[in-house]
C-alpha positions as CSV (number, residue, x, y, z in Angstrom):
1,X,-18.6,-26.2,-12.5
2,X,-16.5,-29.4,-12.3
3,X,-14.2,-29.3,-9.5
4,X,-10.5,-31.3,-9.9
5,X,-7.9,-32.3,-8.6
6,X,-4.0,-33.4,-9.6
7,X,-1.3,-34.3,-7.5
8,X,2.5,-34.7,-8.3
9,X,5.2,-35.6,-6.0
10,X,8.2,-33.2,-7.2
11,X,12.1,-33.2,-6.1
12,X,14.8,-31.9,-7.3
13,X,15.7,-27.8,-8.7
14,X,13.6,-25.3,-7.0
15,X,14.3,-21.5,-8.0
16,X,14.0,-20.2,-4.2
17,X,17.0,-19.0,-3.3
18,X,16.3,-19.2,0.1
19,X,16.7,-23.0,-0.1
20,X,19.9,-24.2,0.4
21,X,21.5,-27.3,-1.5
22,X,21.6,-29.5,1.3
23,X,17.7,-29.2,2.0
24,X,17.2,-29.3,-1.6
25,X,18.8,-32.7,-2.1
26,X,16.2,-33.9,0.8
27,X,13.0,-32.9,0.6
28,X,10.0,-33.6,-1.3
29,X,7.8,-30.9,-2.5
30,X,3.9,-32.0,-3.3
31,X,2.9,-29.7,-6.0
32,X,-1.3,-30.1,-6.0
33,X,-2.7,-28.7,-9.4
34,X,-6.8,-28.0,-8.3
35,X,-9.5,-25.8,-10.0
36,X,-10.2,-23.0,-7.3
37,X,-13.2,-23.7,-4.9
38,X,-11.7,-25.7,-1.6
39,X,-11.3,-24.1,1.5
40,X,-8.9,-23.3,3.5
41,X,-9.9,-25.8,6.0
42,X,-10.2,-28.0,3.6
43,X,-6.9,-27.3,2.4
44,X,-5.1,-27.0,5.8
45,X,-6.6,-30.5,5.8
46,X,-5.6,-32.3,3.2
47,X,-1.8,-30.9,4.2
48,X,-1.7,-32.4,7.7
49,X,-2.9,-35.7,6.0
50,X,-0.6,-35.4,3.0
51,X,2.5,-34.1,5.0
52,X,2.0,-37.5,7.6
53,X,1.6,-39.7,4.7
54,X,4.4,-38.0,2.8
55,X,6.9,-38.8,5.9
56,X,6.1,-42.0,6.4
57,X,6.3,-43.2,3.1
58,X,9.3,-41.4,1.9
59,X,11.1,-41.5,5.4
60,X,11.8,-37.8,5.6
61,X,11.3,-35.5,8.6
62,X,7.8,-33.6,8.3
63,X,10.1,-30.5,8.8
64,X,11.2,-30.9,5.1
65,X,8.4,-31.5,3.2
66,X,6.9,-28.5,1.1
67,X,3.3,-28.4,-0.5
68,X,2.0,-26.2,-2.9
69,X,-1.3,-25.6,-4.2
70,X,-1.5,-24.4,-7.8
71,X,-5.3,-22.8,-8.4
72,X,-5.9,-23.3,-12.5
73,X,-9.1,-21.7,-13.7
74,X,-11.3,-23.5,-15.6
75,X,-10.8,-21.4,-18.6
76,X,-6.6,-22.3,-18.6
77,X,-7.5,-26.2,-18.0
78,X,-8.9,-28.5,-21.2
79,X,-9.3,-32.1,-20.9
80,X,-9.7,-34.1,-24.4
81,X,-9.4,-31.3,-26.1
82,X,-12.0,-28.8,-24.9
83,X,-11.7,-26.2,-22.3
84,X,-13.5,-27.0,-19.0
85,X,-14.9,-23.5,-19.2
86,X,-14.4,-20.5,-22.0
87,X,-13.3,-17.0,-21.0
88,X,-16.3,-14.3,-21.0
89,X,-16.2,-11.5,-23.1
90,X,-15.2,-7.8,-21.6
């Protein structure tokens, strides 16, 4: 199995409720789109690294940065028009 990797850098609207608008007009959230298979020291990581990098460069406390990882299966992720993997049969 091919493993991948995508990264966006998101702002703006977020859904959560919890969030006020104040917070919402300052932080970043890092959206990382991956086929399942890291770990989750691997993960825990590449979120320290990303987080430190994401405050320096953007200037924001560390405090307001959100990242989520978004697992896609092979069988929901094509490239070039063909599925990485197909679904098996029940």
């Amino acid at each position: 199995m091919r493993l991948s990797c995508r990264f966006a850098i998101v702002g703006g609207r977020t859904d959560a409720d919890a969030i006020t608008n104040q917070r919402r007009n300052q932080m970043p959230i890092v959206r990382i789109e991956l086929s399942p298979g890291r770990t989750h020291e691997q993960k825990t990581r590449y979120v320290e690294e990303v987080t430190k990098l994401t405050s320096e460069v953007l200037n924001c406390p560390v405090e307001s940065i959100d990242i989520v990882f978004v697992e896609i299966p092979p069988t929901n992720w094509a490239h070039a028009g063909k599925f990485y993997a197909t679904p098996k049969q029940e």
